[in-house]
MARTIBA-844965 format. One record per residue: residue number from 1; x, y, z of N, C-alpha, C in turn; residue in one letter. Coordinates in pm, whole numbers. Example, Ala and Ser with C-alpha at 12.3 -4.5 7.8 and 13.67 -1.06 7.14 Angstrom:
nr:n_c1:n_c2:n_c3:ca_c1:ca_c2:ca_c3:c_c1:c_c2:c_c3:rest
1:1319:-569:780:1230:-450:780:1320:-330:780:a .
2:1285:-225:708:1367:-106:714:1290:3:787:s .
This chain:
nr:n_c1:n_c2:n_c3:ca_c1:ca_c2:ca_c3:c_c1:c_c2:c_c3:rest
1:11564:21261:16535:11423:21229:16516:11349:21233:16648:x .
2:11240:21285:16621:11143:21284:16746:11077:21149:16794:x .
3:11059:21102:16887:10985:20968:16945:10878:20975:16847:x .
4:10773:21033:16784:10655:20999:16680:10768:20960:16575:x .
5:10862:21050:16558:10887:21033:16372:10985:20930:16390:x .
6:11042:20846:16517:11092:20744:16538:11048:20644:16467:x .
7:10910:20617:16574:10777:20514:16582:10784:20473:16428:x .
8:10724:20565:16331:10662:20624:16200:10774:20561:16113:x .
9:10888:20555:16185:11024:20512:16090:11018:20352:16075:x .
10:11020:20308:16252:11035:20178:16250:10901:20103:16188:x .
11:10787:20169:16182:10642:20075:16125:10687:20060:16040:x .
12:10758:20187:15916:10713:20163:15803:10836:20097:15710:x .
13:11001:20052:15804:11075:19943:15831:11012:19806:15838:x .
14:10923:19790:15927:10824:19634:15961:10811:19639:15869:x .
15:10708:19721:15814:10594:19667:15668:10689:19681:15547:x .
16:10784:19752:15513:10847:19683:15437:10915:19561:15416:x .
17:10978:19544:15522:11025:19405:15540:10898:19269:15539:x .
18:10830:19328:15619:10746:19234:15566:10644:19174:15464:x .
19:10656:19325:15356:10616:19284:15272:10688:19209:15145:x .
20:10833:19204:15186:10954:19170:15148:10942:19003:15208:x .
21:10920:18964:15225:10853:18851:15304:10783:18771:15264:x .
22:10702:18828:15215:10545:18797:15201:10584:18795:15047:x .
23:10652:18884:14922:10700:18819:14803:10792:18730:14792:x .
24:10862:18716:14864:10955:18560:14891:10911:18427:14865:x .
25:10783:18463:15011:10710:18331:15045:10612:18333:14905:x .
26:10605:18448:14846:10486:18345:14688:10555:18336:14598:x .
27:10699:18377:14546:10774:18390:14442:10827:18159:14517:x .
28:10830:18144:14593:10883:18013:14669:10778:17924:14578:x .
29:10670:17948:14650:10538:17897:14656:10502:17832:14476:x .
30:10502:17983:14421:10498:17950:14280:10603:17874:14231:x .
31:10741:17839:14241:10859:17792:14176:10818:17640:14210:x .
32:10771:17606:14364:10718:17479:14432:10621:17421:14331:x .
33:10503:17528:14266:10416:17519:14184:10432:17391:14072:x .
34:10518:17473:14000:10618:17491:13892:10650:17301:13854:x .
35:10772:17350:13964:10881:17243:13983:10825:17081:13965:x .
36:10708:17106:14048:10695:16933:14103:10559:16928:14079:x .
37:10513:17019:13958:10362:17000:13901:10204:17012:14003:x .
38:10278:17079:14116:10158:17057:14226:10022:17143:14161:x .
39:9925:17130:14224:9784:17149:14227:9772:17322:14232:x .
40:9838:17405:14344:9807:17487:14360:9940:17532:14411:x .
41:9991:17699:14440:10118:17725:14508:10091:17660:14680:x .
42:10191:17570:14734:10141:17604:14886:10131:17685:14956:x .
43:10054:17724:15077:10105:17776:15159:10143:17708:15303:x .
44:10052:17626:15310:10089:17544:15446:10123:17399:15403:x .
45:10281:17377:15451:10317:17230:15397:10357:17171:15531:x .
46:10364:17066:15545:10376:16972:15676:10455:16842:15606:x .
47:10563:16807:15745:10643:16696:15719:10647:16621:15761:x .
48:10625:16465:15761:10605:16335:15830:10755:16280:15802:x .
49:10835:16301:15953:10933:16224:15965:10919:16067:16064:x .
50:11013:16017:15996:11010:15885:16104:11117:15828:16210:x .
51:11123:15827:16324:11258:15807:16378:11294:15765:16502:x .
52:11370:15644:16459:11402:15514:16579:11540:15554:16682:x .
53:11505:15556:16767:11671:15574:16882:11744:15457:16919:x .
54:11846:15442:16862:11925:15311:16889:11857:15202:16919:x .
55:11749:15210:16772:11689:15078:16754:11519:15042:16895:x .
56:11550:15131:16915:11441:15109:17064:11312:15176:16958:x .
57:11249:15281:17113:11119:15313:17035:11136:15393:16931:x .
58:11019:15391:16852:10984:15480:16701:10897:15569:16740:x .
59:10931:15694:16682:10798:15802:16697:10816:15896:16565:x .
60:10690:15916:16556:10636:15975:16410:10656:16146:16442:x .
61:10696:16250:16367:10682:16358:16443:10599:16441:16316:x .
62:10575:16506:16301:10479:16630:16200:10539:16764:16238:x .
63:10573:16827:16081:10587:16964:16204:10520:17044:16065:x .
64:10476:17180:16071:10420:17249:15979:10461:17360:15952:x .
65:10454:17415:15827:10546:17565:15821:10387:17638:15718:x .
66:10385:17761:15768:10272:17828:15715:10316:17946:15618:x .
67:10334:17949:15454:10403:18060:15446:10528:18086:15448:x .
68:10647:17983:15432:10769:17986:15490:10787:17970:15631:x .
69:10697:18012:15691:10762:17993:15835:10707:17905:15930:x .
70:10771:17830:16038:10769:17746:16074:10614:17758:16198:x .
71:10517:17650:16207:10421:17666:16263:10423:17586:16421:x .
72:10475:17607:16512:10472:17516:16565:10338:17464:16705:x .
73:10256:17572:16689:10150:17526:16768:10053:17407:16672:x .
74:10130:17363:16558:10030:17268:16491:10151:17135:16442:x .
75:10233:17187:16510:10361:17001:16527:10319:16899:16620:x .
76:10287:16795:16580:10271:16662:16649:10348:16546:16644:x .
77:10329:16486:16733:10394:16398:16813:10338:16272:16801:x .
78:10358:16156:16777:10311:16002:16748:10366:15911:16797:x .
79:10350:15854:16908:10413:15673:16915:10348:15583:16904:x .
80:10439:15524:16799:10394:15437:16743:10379:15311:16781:x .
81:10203:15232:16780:10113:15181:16830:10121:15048:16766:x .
82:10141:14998:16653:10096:14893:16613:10181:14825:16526:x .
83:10307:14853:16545:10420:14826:16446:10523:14776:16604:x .
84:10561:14639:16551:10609:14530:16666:10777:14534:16584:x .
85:10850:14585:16683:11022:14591:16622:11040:14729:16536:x .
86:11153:14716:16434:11159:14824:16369:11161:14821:16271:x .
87:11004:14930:16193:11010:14882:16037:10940:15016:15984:x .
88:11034:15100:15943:10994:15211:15891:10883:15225:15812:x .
89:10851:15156:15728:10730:15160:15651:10611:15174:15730:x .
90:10636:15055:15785:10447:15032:15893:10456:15143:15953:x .
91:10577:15191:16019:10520:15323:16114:10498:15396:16062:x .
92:10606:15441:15938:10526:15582:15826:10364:15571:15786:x .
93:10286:15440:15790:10182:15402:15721:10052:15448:15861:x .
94:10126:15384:16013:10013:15426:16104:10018:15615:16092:x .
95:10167:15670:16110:10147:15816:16108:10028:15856:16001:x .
96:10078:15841:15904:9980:15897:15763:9848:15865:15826:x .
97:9819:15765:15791:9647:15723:15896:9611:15808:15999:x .
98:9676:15833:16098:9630:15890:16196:9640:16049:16187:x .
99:9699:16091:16142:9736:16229:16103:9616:16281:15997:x .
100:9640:16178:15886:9537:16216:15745:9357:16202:15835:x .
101:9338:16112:15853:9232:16098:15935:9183:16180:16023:x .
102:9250:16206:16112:9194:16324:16176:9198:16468:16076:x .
103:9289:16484:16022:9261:16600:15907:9129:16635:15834:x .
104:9116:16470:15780:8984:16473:15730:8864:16526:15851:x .
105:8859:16473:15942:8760:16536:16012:8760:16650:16063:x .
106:8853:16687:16080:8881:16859:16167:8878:16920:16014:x .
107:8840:16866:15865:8904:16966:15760:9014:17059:15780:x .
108:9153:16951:15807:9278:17072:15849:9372:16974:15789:x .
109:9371:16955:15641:9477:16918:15540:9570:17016:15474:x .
110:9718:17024:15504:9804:17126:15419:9823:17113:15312:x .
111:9870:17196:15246:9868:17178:15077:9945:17100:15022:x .
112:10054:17085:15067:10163:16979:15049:10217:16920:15114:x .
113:10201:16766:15114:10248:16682:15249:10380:16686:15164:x .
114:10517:16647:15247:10627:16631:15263:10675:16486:15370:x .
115:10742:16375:15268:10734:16269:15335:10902:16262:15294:x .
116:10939:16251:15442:11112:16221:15445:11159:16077:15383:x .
117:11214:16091:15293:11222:15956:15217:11208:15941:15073:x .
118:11238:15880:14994:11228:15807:14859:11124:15825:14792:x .
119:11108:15701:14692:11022:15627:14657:10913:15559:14712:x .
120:10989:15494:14759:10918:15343:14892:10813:15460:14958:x .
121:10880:15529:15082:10797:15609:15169:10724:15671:15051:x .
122:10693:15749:15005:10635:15838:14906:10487:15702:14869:x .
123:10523:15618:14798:10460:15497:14772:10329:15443:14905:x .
124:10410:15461:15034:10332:15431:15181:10200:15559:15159:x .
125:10280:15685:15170:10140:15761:15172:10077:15810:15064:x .
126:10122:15765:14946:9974:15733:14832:9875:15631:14856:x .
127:9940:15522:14896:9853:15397:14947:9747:15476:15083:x .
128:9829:15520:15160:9717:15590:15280:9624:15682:15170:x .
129:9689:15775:15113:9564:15899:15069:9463:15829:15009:x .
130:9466:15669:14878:9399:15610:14855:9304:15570:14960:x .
131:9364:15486:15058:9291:15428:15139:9179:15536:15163:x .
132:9193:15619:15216:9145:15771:15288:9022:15834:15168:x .
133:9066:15797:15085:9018:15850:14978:9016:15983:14937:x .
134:9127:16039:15007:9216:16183:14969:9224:16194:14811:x .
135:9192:16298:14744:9267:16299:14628:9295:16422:14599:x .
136:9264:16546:14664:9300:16649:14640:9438:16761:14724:x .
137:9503:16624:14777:9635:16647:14873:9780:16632:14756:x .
138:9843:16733:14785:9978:16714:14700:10053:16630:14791:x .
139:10125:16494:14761:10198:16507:14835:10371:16423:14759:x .
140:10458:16420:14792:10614:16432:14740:10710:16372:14878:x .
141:10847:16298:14780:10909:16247:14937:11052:16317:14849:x .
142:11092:16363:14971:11263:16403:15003:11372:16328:15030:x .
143:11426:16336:14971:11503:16203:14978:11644:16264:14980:x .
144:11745:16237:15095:11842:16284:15168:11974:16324:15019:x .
145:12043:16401:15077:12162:16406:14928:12267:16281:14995:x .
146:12350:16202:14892:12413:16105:14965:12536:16030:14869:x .
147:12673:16013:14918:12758:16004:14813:12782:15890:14832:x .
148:12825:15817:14700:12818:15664:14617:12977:15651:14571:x .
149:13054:15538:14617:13170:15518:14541:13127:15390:14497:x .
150:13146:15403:14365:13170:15292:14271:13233:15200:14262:x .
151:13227:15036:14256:13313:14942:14299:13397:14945:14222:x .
152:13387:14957:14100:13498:14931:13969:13577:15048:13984:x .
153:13514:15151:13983:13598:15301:13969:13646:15408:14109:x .
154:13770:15464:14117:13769:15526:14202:13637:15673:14288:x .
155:13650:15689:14176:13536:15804:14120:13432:15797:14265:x .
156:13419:15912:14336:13299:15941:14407:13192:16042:14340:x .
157:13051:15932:14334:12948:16012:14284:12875:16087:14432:x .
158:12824:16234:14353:12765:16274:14474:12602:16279:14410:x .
159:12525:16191:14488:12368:16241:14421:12330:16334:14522:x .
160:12275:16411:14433:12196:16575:14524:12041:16551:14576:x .
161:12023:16618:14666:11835:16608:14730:11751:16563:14576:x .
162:11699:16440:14626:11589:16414:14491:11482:16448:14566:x .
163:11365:16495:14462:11187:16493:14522:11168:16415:14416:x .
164:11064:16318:14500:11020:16195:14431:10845:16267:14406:x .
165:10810:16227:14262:10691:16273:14257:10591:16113:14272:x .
166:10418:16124:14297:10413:16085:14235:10355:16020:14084:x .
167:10388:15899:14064:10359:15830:13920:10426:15867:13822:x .
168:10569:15954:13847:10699:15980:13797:10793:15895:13850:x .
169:10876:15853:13717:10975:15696:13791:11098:15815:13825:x .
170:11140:15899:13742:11292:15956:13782:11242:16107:13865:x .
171:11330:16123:13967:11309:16248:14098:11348:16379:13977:x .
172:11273:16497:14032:11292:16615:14016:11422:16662:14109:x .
173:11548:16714:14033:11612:16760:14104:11606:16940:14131:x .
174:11594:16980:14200:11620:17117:14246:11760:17162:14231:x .
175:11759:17284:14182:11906:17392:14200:11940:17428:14321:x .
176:12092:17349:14334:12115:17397:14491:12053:17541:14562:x .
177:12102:17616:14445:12086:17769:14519:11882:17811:14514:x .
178:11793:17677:14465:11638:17688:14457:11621:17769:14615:x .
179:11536:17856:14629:11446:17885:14743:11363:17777:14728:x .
180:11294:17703:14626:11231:17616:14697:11277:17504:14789:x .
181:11420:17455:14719:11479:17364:14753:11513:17378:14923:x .
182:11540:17517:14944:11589:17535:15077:11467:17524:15120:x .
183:11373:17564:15164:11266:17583:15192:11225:17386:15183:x .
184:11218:17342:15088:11183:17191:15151:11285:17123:15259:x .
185:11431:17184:15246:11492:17118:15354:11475:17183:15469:x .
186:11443:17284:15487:11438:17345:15610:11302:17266:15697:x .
187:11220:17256:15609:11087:17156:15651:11142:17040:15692:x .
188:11209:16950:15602:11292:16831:15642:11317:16844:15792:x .
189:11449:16927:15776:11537:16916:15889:11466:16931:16048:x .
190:11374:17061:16002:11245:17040:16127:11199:16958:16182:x .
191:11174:16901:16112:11118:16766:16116:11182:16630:16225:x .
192:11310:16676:16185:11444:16556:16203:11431:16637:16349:x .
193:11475:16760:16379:11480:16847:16469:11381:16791:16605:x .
194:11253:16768:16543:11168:16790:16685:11159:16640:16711:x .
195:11157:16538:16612:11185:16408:16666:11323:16353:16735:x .
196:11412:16428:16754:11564:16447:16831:11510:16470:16956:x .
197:11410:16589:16946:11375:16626:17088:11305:16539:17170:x .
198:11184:16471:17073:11106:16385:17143:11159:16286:17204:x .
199:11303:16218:17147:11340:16109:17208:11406:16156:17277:x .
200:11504:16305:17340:11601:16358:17420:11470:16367:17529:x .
201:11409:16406:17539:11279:16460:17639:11235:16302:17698:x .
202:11235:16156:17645:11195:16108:17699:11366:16068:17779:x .
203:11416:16001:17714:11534:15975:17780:11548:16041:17907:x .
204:11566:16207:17908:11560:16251:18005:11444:16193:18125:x .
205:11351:16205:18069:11229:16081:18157:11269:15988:18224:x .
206:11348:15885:18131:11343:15727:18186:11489:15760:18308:x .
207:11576:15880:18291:11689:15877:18321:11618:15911:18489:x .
208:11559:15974:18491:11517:16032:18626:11447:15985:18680:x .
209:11390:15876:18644:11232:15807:18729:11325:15708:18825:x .
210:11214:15705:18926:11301:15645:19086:11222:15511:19067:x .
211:11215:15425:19161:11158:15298:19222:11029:15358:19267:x .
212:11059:15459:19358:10969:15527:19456:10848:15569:19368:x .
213:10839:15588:19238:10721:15625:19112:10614:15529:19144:x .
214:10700:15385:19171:10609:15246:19141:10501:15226:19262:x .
215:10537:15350:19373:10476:15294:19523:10369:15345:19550:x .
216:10205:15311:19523:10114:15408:19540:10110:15463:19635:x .
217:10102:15614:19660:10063:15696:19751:10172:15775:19777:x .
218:10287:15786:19719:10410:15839:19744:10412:15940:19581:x .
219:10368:16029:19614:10371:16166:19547:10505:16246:19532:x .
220:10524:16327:19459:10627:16401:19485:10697:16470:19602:x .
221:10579:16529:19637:10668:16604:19780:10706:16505:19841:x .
222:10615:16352:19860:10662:16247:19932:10809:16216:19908:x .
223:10819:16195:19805:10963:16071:19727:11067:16218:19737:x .
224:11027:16364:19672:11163:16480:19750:11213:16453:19904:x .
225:11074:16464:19961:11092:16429:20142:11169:16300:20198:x .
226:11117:16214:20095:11228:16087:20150:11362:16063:20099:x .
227:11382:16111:20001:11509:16120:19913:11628:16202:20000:x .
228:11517:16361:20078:11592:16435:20127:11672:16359:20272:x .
229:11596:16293:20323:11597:16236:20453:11736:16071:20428:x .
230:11702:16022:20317:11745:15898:20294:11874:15912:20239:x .
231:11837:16009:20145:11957:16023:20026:11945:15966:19896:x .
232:11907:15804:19909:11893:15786:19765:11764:15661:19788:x .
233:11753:15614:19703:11593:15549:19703:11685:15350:19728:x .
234:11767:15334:19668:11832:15206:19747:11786:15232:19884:x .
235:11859:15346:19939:11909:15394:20092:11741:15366:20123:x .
236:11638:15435:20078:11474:15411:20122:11425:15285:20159:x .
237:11491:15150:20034:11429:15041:20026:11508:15005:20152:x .
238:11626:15015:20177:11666:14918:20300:11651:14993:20422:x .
């Protein structure tokens, strides 16, 4: 093949594939439809995870997928402000607030919120969309797959990913092999994903900060320059 009839090969490779793509993501969309009675097929769904590091701080994370695929110039980040100790609810309740709220004003609500969790959580951000006075937001909680042994019986039960709707008492279960199903965990796990990071990123923070931070006027090149000279920041103070 000639470099044109190369070119000409690989475009029209892209656009198939991507239009291969692009029926995935609405054949998904519609089954999502379907499944859990939503409003409209999504296209942009977003996930409010919640998540504590060995009990210390909590941070809320958001991440968004547009279309199947993952959005990440529109994932956010939350620490949480007004919730004293650790209590998953209140913090799921400031995220929703602060997230839904500004949505409302920027008009930048996704089609289907995705709330990691049950009942209970699911329950937190109906109470927010009320509050908010949202009513044209889908939103559904995921609730982890998780195996049960029975006290009386040997027998291990395995319960599979529930989606909790709501003002439905029993979860919609999905077919393992659902594209939608994958497609909500992949949102999940995202989710789980960038709040791992947020707390690895600070750690890394707290792990590296000197004494020398606390001393006004001692800048970086300063505290490199004295570190280099001293060795270690004990070695500075004495």
């Amino acid at each position: 093949l000639s470099g044109s009839e190369l070119a000409q090969a690989n475009a029209r490779q892209a656009f198939l594939e991507r239009r291969d793509d692009e029926e995935r993501s609405e054949k998904t969309a519609r089954e999502l439809q379907e499944r859990l009675q939503l409003r409209n097929p999504p296209k942009r769904i977003e996930c409010v995870d919640i998540s504590t590091f060995q009990g210390g701080e909590t941070v809320g994370s958001v991440v968004s997928f547009d279309e199947g695929r993952s959005d990440p110039g529109r994932y956010r980040r939350f620490r949480i402000r007004t919730v004293v100790g650790t209590d998953d609810f209140a913090s799921m309740r400031e995220v929703l607030e602060r997230r839904l709220r500004a949505g409302l004003e920027k008009n930048d609500l996704p089609d289907l919120l995705v709330i990691d969790g049950g009942r209970g959580q699911l329950g937190v951000a109906t109470a927010v969309c009320t509050d908010l006075g949202i009513t044209g937001l889908d939103v559904v909680g995921l609730a982890k797959m998780r195996v049960e042994r029975s006290p009386t019986s040997p027998e291990i039960e395995r319960l599979e990913e529930r989606v909790f709707l709501p003002g439905r008492v029993n979860p919609v279960i999905l077919a393992r092999n659902s594209s939608a199903l994958f497609l909500l965990q992949r949102v999940r796990d995202e989710a789980h994903r960038f709040a791992i990071g947020t707390h690895r990123a600070r750690r890394k923070k707290e792990f590296t900060r000197s004494p020398l931070d606390e001393i006004a006027g001692v800048g970086p090149a300063r505290k490199r320059a004295l570190l280099a000279a001293f060795g270690t920041a004990k070695a500075v103070s004495q």
